[in-house]
C-alpha positions in Angstrom: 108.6 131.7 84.3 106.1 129.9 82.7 102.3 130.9 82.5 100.3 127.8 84.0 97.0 129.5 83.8 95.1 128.8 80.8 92.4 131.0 81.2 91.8 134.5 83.2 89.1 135.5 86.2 87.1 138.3 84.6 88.1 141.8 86.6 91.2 139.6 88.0 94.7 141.4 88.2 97.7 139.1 86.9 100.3 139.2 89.5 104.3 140.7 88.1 106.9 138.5 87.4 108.1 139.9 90.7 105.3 139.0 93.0 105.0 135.2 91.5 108.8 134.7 92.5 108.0 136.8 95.6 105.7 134.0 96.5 107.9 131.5 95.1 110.5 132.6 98.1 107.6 132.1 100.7 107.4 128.3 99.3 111.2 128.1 99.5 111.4 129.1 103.1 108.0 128.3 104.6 110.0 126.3 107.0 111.6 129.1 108.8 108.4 131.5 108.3 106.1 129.3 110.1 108.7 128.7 113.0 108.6 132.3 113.8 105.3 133.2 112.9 105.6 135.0 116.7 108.1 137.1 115.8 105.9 138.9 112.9 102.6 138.1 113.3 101.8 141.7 114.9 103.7 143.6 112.6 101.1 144.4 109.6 103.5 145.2 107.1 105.0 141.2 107.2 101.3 140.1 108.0 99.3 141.8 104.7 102.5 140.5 102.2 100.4 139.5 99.5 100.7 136.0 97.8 99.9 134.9 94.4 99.0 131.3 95.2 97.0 130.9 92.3 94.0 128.6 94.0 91.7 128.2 90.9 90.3 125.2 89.6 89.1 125.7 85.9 86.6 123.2 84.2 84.5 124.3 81.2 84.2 127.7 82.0 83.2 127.5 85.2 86.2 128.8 87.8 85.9 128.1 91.5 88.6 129.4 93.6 90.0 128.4 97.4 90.8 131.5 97.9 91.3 134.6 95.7 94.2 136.5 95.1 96.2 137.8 96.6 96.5 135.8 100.0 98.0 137.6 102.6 101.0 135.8 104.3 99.3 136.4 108.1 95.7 135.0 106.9 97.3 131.9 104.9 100.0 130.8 107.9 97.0 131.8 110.2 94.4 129.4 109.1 97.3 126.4 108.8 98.0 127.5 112.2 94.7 127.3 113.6 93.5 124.3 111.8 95.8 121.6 112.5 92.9 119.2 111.5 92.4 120.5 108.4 96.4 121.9 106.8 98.8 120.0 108.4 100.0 116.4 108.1 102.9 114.2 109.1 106.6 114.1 107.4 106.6 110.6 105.3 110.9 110.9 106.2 110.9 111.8 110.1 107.7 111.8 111.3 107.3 115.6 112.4 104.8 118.3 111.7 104.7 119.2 107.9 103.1 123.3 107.3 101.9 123.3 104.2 102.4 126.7 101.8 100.4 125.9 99.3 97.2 123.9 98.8 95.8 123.5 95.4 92.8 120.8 94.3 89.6 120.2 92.6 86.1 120.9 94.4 84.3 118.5 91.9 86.5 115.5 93.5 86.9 117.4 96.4 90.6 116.2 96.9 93.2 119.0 97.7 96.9 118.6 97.5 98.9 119.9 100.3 102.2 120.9 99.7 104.9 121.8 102.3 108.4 121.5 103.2 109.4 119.4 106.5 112.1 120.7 108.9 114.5 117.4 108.2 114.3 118.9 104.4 111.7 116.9 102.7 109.7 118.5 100.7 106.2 117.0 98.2 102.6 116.9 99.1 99.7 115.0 100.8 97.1 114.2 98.9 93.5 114.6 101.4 90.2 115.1 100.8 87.3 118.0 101.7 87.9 120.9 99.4 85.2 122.9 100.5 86.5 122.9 104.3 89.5 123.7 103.7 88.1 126.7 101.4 86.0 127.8 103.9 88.4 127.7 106.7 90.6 129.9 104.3 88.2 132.2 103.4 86.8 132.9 106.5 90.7 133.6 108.0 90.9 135.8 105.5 87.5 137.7 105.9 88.7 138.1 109.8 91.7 139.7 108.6 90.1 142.8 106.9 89.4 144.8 109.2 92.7 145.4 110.7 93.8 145.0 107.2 91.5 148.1 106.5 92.8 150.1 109.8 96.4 149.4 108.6 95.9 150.8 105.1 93.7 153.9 106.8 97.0 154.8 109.2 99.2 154.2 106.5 98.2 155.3 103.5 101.6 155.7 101.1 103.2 152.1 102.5 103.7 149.2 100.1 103.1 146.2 101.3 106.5 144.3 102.7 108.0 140.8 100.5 108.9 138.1 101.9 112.5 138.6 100.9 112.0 142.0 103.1 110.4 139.4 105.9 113.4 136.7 105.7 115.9 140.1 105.8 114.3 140.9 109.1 113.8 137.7 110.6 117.8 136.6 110.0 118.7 140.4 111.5 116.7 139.7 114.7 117.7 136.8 115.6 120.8 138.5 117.0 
């Protein structure tokens, strides 16, 4: 896999090889993860899977970030969820609901690209504007989050956090 990033947050932890392709398997099936967002939203080990979206804009130095990694699954699929006005757009193919799994952008244009995959099986990005927004709405998802994020950790203190190949395991086995 190729390294994009051409520079490094100070104090920030690179993600494995495994948790980039990890999160490479959420953009592959965001499709079926957002459709039964139900199904494991209360379960905190599918909720707190942590993604390495890599939501840094770099210019001169300066780095301003959407949202910091990791993103946990729950907080990212939350805030597209509950901000229709803001993450979602339509399919250019069939006209239906597009969920965006990743967003990347610059705030100094303030445009941000959202990229998702559409239920008829097209898949590219919408290019829209208000970086900071969108941010915010992240951010604040996110900061909501920690404390039951912080209860789960403090009644299970040895667990690993799930993958979404562990999610996409469990969703195909309970279905039946």
């Amino acid at each position: 896999m190729k390294e994009y990033n051409f520079f490094k947050l100070q104090g920030a932890v690179r993600p494995t090889a495994e948790q980039l392709l990890d999160t490479k398997l959420f953009y592959q099936n965001a499709v079926e993860i957002y459709a039964r967002f139900d199904d494991w939203k209360d379960d905190d080990r599918f909720y707190f899977i942590p993604l390495y979206m890599q939501m840094t804009f770099s210019c001169a130095g300066w780095v301003a970030e959407m949202a910091p990694d990791p993103v946990w699954l729950g907080s990212f699929v939350s805030a597209v969820l509950n901000h229709p006005e803001l993450f979602q757009y339509n399919c250019p193919v069939c006209g239906k609901t597009v969920f965006p799994y990743r967003t990347v952008g610059s705030p100094l244009s303030g445009r941000v690209d959202l990229e998702g995959r559409c239920s008829c099986g097209w898949h590219g990005a919408e290019s829209v504007s208000g970086w900071k927004v969108r941010a915010i709405a992240l951010r604040d998802q996110i900061e909501a989050d920690k404390f039951r994020h912080g209860k789960y950790i403090l009644l299970h203190p040895r667990t690993k956090p799930a993958t979404v190949q562990e999610l996409l395991y469990w969703l195909a086995n309970s279905q039946e």
